[in-house]
C-alpha positions as CSV (number, residue, x, y, z in Angstrom):
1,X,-5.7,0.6,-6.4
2,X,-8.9,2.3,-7.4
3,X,-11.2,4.3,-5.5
4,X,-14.5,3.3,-7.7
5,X,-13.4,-0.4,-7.5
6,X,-12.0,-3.4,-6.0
7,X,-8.5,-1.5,-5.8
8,X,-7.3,1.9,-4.4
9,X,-5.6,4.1,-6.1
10,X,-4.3,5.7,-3.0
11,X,-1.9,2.8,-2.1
12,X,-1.0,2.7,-5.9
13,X,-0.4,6.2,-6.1
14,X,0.5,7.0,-2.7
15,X,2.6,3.8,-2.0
16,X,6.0,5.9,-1.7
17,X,4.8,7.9,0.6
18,X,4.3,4.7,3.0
19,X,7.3,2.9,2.7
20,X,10.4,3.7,4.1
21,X,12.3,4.7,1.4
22,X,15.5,6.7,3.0
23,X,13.8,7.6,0.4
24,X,5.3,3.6,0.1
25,X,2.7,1.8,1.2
26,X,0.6,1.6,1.1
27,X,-1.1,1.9,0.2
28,X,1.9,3.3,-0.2
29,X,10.2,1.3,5.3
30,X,12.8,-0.3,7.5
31,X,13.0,-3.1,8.6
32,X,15.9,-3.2,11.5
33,X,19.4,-3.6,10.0
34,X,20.0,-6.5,12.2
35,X,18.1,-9.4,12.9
36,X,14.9,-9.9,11.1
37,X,13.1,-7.2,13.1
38,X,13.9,-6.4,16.8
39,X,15.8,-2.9,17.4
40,X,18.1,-0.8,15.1
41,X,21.6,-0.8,16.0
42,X,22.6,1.8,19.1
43,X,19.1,1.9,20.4
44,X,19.1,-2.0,21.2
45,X,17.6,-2.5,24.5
46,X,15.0,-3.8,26.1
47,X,11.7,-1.3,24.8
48,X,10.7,0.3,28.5
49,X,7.4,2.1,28.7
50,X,7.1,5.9,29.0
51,X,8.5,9.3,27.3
52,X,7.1,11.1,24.0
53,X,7.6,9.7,20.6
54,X,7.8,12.4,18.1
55,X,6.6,12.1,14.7
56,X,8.5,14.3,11.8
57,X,6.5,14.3,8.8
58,X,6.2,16.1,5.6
59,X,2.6,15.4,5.0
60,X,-0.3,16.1,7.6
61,X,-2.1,13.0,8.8
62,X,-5.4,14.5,7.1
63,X,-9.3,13.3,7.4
64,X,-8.7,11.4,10.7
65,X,-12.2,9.6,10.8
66,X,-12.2,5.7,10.4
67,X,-14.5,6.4,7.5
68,X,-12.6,8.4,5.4
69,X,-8.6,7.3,5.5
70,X,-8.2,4.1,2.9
71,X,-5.4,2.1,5.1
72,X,-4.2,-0.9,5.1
73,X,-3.8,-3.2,8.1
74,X,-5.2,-0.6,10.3
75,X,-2.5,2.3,8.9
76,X,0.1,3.4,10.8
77,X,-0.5,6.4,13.0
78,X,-4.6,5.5,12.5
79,X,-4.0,2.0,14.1
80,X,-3.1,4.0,17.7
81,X,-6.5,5.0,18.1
82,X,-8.7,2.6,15.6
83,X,-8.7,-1.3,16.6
84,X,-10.2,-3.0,13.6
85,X,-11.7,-6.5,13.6
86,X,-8.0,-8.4,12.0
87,X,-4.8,-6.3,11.9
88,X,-1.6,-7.1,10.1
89,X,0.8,-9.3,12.6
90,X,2.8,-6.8,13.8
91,X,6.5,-8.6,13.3
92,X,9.1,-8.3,11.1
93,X,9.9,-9.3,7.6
94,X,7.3,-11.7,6.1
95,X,6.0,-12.5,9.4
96,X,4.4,-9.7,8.7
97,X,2.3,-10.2,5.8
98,X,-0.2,-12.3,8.0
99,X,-3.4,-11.1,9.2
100,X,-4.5,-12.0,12.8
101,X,-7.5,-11.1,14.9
102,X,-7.5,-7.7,16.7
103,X,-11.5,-6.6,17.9
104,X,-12.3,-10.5,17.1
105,X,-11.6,-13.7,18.6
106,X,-10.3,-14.8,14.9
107,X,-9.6,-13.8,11.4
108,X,-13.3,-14.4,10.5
109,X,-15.6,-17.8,9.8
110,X,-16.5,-18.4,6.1
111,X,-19.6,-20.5,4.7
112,X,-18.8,-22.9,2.5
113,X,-18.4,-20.7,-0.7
114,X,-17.0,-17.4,1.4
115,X,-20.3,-15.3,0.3
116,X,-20.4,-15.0,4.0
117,X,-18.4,-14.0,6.8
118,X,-18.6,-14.0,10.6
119,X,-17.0,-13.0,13.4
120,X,-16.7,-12.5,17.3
121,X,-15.9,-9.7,19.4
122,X,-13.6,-10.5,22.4
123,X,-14.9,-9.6,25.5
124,X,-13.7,-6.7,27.8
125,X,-13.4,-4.5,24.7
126,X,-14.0,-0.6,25.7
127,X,-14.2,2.6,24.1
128,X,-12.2,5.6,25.1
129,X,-15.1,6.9,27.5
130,X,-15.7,3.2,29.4
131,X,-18.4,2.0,27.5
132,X,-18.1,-1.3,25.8
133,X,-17.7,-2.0,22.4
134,X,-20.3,-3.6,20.6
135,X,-20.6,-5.3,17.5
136,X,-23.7,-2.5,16.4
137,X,-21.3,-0.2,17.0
138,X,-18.7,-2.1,14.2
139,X,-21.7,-1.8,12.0
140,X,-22.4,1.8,12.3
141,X,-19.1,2.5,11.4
142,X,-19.1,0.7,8.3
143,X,-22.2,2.1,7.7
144,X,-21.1,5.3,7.6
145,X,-18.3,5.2,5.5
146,X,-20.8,4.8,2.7
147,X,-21.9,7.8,3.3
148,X,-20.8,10.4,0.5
149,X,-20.1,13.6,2.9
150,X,-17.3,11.0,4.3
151,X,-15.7,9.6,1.4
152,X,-12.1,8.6,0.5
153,X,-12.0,5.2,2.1
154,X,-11.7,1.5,0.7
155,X,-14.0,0.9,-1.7
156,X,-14.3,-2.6,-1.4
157,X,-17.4,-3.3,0.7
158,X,-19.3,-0.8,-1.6
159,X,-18.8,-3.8,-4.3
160,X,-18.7,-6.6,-1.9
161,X,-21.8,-6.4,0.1
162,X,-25.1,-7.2,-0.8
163,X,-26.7,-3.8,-1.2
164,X,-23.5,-1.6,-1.1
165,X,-23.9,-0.4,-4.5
166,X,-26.8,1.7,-3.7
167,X,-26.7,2.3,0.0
168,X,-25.7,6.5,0.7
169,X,-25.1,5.8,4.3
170,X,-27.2,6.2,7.8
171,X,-27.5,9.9,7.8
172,X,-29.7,9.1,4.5
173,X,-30.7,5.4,5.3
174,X,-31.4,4.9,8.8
175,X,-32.1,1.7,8.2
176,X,-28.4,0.6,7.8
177,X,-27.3,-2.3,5.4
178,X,-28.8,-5.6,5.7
179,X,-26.1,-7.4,4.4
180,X,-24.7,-6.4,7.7
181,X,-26.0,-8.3,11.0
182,X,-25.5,-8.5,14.6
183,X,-27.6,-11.3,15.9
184,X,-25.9,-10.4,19.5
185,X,-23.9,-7.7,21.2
186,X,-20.7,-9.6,20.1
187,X,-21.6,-11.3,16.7
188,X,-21.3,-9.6,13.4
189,X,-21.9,-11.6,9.6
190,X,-21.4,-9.7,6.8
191,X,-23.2,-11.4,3.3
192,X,-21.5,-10.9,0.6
193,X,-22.5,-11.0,-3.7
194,X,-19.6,-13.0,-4.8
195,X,-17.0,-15.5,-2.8
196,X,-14.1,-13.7,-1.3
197,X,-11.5,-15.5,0.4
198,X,-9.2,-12.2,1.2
199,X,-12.3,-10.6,3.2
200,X,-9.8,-10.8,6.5
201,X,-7.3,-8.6,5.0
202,X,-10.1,-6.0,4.3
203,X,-11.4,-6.5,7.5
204,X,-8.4,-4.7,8.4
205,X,-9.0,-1.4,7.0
206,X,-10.1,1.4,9.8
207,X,-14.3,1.4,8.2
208,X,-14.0,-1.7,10.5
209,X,-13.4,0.5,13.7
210,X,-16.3,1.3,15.8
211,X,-18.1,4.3,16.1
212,X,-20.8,4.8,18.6
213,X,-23.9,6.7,17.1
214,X,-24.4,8.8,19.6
215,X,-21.1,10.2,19.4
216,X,-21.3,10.6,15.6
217,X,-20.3,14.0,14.5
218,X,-20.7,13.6,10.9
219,X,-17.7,15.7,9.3
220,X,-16.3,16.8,12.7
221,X,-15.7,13.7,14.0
222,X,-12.5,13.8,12.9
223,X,-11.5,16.2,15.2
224,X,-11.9,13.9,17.8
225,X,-13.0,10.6,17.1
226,X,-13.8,8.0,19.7
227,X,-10.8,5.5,20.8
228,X,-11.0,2.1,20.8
229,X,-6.9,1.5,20.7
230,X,-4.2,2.4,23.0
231,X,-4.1,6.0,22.5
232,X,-6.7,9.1,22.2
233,X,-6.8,12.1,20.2
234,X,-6.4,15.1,22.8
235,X,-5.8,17.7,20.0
236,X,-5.9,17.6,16.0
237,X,-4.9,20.9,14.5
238,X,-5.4,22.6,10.8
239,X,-6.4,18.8,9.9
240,X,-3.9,16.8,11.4
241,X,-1.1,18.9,10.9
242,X,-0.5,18.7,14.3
243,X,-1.9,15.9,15.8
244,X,-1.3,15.1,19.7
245,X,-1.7,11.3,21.2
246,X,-2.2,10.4,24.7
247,X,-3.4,6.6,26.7
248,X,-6.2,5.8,26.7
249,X,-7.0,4.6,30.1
250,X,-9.9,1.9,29.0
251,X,-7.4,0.4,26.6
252,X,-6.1,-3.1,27.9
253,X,-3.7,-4.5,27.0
254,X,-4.8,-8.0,27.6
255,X,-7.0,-8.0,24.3
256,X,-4.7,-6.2,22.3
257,X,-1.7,-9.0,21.6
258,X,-0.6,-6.8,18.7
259,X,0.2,-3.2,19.8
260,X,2.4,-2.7,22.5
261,X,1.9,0.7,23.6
262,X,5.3,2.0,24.7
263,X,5.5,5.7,24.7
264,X,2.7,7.7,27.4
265,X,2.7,10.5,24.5
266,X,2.6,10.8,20.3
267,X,3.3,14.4,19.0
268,X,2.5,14.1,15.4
269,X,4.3,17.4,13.4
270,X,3.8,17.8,9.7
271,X,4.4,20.7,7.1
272,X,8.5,19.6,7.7
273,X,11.0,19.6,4.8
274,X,12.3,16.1,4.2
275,X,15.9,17.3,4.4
276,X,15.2,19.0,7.2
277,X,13.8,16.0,8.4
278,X,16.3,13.8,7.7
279,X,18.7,16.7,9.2
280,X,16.8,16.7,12.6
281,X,16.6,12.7,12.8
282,X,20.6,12.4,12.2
283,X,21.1,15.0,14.5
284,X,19.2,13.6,17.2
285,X,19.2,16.6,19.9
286,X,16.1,17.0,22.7
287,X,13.0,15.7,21.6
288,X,14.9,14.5,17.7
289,X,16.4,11.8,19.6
290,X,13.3,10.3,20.2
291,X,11.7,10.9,16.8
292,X,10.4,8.6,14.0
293,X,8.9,9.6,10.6
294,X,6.4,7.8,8.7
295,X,6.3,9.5,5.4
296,X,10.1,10.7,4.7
297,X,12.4,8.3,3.0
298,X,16.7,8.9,2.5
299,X,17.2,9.1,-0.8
300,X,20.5,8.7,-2.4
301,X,22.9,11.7,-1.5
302,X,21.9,11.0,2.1
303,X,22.3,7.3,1.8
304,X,26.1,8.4,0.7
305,X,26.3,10.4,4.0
306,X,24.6,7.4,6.4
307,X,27.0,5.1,4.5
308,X,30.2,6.9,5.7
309,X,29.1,6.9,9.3
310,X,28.6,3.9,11.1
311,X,26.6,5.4,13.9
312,X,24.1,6.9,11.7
313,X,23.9,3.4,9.3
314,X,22.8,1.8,12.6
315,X,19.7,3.8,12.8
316,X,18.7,3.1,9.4
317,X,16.1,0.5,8.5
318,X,15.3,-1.1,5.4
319,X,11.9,-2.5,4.2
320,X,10.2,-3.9,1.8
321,X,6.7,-3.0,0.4
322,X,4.4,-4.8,-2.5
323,X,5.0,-2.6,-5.6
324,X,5.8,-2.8,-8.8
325,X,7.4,0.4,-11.1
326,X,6.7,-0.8,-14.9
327,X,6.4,0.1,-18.5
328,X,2.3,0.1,-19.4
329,X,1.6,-0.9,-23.0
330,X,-2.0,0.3,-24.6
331,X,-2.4,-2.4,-27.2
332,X,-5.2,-0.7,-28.6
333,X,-2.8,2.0,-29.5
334,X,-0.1,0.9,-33.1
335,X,2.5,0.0,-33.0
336,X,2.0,-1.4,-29.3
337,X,-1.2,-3.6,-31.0
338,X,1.9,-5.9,-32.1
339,X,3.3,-8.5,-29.7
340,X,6.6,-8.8,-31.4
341,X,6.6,-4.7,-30.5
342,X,6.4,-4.6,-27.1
343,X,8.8,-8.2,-26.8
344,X,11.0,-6.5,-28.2
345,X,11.2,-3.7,-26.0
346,X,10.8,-6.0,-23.2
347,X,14.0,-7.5,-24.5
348,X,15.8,-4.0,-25.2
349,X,15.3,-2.5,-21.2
350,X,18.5,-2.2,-19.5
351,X,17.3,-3.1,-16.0
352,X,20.7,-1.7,-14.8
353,X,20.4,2.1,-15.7
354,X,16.9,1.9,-14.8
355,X,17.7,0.9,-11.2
356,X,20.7,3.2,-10.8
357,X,18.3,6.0,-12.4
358,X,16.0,5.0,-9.3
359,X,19.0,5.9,-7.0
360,X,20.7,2.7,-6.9
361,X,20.7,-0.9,-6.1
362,X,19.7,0.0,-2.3
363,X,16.7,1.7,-3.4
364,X,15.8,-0.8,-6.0
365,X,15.7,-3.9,-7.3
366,X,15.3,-5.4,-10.8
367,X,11.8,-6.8,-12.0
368,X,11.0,-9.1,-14.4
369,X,7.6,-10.5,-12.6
370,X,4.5,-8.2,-12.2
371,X,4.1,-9.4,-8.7
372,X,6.5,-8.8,-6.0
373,X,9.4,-11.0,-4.8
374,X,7.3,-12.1,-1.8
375,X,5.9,-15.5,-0.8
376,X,2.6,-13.7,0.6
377,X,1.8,-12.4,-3.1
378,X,2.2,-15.3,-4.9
379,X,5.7,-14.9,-6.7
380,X,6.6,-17.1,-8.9
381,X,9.8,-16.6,-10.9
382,X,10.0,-15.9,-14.5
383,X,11.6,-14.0,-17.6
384,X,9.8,-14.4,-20.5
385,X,11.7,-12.1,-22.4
386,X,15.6,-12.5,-20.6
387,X,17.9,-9.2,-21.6
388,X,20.3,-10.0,-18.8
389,X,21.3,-7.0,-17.1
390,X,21.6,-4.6,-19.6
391,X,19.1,-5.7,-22.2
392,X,19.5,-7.5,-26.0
393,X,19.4,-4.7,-28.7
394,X,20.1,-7.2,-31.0
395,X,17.5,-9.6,-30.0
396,X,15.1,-6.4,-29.4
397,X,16.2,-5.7,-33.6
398,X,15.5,-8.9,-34.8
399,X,11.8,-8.6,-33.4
400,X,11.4,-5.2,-34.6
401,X,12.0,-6.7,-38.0
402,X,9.4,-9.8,-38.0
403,X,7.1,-7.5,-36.6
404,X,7.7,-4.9,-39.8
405,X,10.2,-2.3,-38.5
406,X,13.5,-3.4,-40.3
407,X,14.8,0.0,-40.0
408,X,13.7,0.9,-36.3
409,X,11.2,2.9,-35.3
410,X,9.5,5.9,-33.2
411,X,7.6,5.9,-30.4
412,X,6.4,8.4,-27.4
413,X,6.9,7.5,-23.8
414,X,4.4,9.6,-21.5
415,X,6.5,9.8,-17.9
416,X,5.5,12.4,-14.7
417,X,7.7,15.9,-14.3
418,X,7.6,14.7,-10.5
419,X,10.9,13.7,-9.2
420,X,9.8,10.1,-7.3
421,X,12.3,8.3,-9.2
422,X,9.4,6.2,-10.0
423,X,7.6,7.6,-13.2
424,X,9.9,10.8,-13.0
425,X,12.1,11.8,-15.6
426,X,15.2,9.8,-14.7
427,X,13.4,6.8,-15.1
428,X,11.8,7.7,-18.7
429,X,15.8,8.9,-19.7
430,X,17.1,5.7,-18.9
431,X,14.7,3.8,-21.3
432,X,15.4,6.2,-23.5
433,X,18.4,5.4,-23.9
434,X,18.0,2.0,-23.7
435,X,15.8,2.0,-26.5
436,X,18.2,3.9,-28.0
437,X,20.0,0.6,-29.1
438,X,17.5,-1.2,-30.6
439,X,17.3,1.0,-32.9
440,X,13.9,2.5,-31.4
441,X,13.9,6.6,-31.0
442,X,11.9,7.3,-28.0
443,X,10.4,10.9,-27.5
444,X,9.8,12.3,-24.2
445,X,6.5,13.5,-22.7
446,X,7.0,14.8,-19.5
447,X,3.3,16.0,-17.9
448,X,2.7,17.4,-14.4
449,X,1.5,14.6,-12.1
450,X,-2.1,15.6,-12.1
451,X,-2.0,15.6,-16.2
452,X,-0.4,12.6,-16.3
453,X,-2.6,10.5,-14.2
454,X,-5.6,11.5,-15.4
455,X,-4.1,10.3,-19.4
456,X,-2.6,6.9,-17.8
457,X,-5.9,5.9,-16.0
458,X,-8.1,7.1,-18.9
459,X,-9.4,4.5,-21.1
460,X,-10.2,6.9,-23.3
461,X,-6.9,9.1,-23.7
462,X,-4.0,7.1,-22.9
463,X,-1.5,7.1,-24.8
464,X,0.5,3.4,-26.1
465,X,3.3,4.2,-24.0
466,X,3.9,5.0,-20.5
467,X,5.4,4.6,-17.4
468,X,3.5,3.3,-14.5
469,X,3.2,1.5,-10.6
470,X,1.2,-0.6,-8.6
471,X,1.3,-1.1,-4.7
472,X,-1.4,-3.5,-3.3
473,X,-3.9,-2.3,-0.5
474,X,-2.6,-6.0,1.4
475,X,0.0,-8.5,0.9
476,X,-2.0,-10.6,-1.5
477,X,-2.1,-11.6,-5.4
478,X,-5.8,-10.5,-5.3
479,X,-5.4,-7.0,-5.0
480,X,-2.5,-6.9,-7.7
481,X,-3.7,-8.7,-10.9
482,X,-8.0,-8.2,-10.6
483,X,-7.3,-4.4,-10.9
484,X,-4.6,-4.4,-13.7
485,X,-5.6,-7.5,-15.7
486,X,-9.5,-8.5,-15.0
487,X,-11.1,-7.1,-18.4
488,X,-14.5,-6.2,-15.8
489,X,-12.2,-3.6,-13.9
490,X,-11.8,-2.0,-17.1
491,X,-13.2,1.7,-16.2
492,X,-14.5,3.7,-19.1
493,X,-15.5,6.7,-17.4
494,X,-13.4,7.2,-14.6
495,X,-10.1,6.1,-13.3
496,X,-9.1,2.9,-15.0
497,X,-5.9,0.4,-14.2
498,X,-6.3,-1.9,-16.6
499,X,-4.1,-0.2,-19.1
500,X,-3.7,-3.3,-21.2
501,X,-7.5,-2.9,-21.3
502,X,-7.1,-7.1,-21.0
503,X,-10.9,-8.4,-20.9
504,X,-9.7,-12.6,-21.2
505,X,-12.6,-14.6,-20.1
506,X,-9.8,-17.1,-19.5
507,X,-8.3,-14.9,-16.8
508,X,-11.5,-12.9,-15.3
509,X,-12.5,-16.6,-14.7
510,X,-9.5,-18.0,-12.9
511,X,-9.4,-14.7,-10.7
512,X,-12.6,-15.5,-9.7
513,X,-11.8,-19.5,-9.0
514,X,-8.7,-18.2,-6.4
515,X,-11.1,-15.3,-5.2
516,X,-13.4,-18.0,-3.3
517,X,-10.3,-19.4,-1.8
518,X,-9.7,-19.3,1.7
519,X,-6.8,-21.3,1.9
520,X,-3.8,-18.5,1.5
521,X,-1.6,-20.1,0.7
522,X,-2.9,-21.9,-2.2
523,X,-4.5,-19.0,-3.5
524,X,-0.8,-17.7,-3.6
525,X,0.5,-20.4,-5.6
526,X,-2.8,-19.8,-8.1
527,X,-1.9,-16.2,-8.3
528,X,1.4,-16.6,-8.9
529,X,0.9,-19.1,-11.4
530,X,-1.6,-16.8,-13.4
531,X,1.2,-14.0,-13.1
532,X,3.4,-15.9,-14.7
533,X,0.4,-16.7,-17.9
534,X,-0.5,-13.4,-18.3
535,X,3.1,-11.7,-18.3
536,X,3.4,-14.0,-21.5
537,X,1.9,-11.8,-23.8
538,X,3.8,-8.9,-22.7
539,X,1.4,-6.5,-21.5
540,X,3.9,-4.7,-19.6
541,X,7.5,-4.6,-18.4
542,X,8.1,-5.0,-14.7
543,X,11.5,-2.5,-14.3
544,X,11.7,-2.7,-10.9
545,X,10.6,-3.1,-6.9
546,X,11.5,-0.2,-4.7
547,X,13.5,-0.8,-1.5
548,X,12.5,1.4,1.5
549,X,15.4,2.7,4.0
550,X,14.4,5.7,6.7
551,X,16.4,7.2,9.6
552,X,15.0,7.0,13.1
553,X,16.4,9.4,16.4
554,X,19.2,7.7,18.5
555,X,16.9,7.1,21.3
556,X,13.8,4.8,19.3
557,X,14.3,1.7,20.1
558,X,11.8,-2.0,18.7
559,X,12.5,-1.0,15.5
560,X,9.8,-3.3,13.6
561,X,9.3,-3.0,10.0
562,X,7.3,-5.7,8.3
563,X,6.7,-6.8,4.5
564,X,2.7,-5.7,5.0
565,X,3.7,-2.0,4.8
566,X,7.6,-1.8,4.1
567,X,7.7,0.6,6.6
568,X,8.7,1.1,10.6
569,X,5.0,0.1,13.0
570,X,4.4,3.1,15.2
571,X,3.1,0.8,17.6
572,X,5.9,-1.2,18.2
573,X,8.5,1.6,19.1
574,X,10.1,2.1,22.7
575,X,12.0,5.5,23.4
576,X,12.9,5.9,26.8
């Protein structure tokens, strides 16, 4: 995902950190162990209203303003105070991947080439203070999320709307966007430069939660921003760090079918360890046993542990996210400019140590498709290169010889020194060794994650050989192949995803032919159909999806983790 483009980089880079991983995204968790998506285990029960839900976290919920946090679906904790005009469905599994009307009567009204969208507010809507939520006040919000004193959201209505290249905002520009009218107090139309047919899943992203102007604070507004969802912000210290939740009285219920509220109180405490946080969430004593974390995944030692103890495996859930771990190629970059190269490294992964060096078959799962094994993206099944579970040297040989390397060859792999078991050292051993057997001798560069971002999204630097991951900002092919594979995307002075560098007029045009669809489904079947072209010419080599697992306190109870975010919806969970 890119912040300068149609994709974030947040939810790309920050995906593991949204999923419930007991050990991302979302951009960057569990789904109940039982049926697809009620309760977890021991806290099966009817979900009763009242008590405090406790947050353990390792990361502070930082830049609390609508503007400036790049969700998706409305986020997590952010979706408790921000309503947005469509949400994700809040159910389980790929239920979930839907999006559904929140602030608006519906998912939006197209024109007849999606250049134009329109939607209405549901009456009875109110803000936190009584007053009623308008659709000017939708607009303002948006409208200030362009401006640059508030930055770090979604980029995508800065290329979308008319105008939103240029525009700095309404504390510059008073006289807001055009693209962006309210006709009434309840009608909004937003007119757009190209078709989009996935402008409802980025009409969930918290720029689409009203502000009201006159309680603007510019920067400070985070501090306590305005609530138009079923809980307030009564205190937000040292930047979310500790962040305290309580009703919102002017909330109701009866136009909110997707959050349902449970807990009277949120206490949101970051800075934690994540074993400690783990520790305190098995333990489960006073206010643990009520607790939930939305950043801290088990990893393996501690799946060991849960996997010995039946009471603790019932409080585990397990969720998938969209992402993708991979092998990047820079064709621009010898040998790598070679097809027969990178097949036969495609043929020589051993998909097996790779997965085991990402802790294991209940962490992971094999790839051989760019997109993600869910209906919602597209996926269409494929191998182009089929190594079985533990790769072909010999196969992998016998290309390295057509292509000129009878005798093998050497090549650098560029990997991060963080330990993610994504792009982390483990990973970059296994193909290593992999390699190994081909007859290819693989040299490690391990760079600290900041170095090694900044040479993997550089067009100019990267190297021909690294390791890399994708998570999309929705459940959708869109946001997966335009910023990998559409040659336009390609960023020559800034952060750029495109590693393949790909500029195919072929595929920038057929990206654009499902863009102006607004039938999902069959867009899906189009994006998994060009998935399945473009991953012919080898371009990278899918490794693996990551499977999300996270503990929860004996007493949480509605347990609902859907494939949207992979992770456990705060506003689902019951604890008393």
């Amino acid at each position: 995902m890119r912040q300068s483009s149609v994709v974030s980089r947040r939810v790309a880079a920050t995906a593991v950190s949204l999923v419930l991983t007991l050990g991302v995204a979302a951009c960057a968790g569990p789904e109940d162990t039982g049926a697809k998506g009620g309760t977890s285990g021991k806290a099966a029960g009817a979900p009763q209203k009242g008590g405090t839900l406790t947050v353990l976290n390792t990361e502070a919920q930082t830049d609390f303003d609508p503007a400036r946090l790049y969700t998706s679906g409305g986020g997590n904790v952010p979706s408790l105070v921000f309503r947005t005009l469509t949400t994700r469905n809040r159910e389980a599994g790929a239920a979930g991947t839907q999006v559904v009307p929140d602030l608006a009567t519906d998912t939006g009204r197209p024109n007849k080439d999606a250049t134009e969208w329109t939607y209405t507010l549901k009456e009875g809507l109110k803000f936190e203070d009584g007053t009623p939520i308008t659709s000017a006040d939708i607009k303002y919000g948006i409208e200030r999320s362009f401006a640059a004193e508030l930055s770090g959201g979604a980029p995508y209505l800065r290329d979308w709307l008319i105008g939103g290249d240029t525009y700095q905002g309404p504390y510059k520009d008073k006289k807001g966007l055009a693209s962006i009218v309210t006709p009434d107090a309840r009608t909004i139309v937003f007119k757009l430069k190209k078709p989009e047919g996935e402008f409802p899943f980025v009409a969930t992203q918290t720029q689409f939660a009203p502000v009201p102007k006159a309680k603007d604070t510019g920067a400070a507004y985070e501090e306590h921003p305005v609530s138009s969802g079923p809980y307030k912000v009564v205190k937000n210290e040292n930047d979310g760090e500790r962040l305290t939740l309580e009703r919102n009285e002017h909330w109701d219920a009866k136009t909110d079918e997707e959050r349902k509220a449970y807990p009277d109180r949120i206490d949101v405490r970051s800075g934690l360890d994540e074993a400690v946080i783990n520790q305190r969430l098995a333990t489960s004593t006073g206010a643990d046993a009520s607790a939930i974390t939305t950043d801290t995944n088990l990893g393996p030692a501690e799946l060991a542990q849960v996997g010995s103890d039946k009471a603790l495996a019932a409080r585990v859930g397990t969720g998938h996210f969209g992402f993708t771990n991979y092998i990047a190629f820079n064709p621009k970059v010898k040998p790598f400019d070679n097809p027969k190269v990178r097949q036969a490294i495609s043929y020589a992964i051993n998909r097996t140590s790779v997965v085991n060096a990402a802790g294991g078959s209940a962490l992971a799962e094999p790839a051989t498709t760019f997109l993600p094994e869910q209906k919602a993206f597209g996926f269409t099944p494929y191998d182009h290169f089929p190594a079985g579970k533990t790769g072909d040297p010999e196969k992998a040989k016998q290309l390295l010889k057509e292509a000129g390397h009878p005798n093998g060859l050497t090549i650098t792999l560029l990997h991060s020194t963080a330990q993610n078991r994504t792009t982390s050292p483990e990973i970059a051993t296994a193909v290593q060794e992999a390699l190994g057997k081909a007859g290819i001798t693989v040299k490690l560069d391990g760079q600290q994650p900041n170095s090694f971002n900044e040479k993997r999204w550089s067009v100019k630097d990267a190297p021909g050989f690294f390791l890399s991951r994708w998570g999309a900002d929705w459940p959708a092919g869109g946001p997966f192949l335009a910023p990998i594979f559409d040659g336009r995307q390609i960023v020559a002075n800034g952060s750029n995803y495109n590693h393949a560098q790909l500029n195919d007029p072929a595929v920038n045009k057929e990206i654009d032919e499902i863009n102006k669809l607004t039938d999902l489904k069959a867009a899906a079947a189009r994006w998994g159909a060009l998935d399945k072209k473009i991953g012919e010419q080898a371009l990278d080599v899918p490794l693996f999806h990551p499977v999300y697992k996270r503990l929860v306190g004996k007493n949480v109870k509605n347990v609902v983790i859907s494939d949207w975010t992979g992770v456990l919806d705060i506003s689902q969970v019951s604890v008393k």
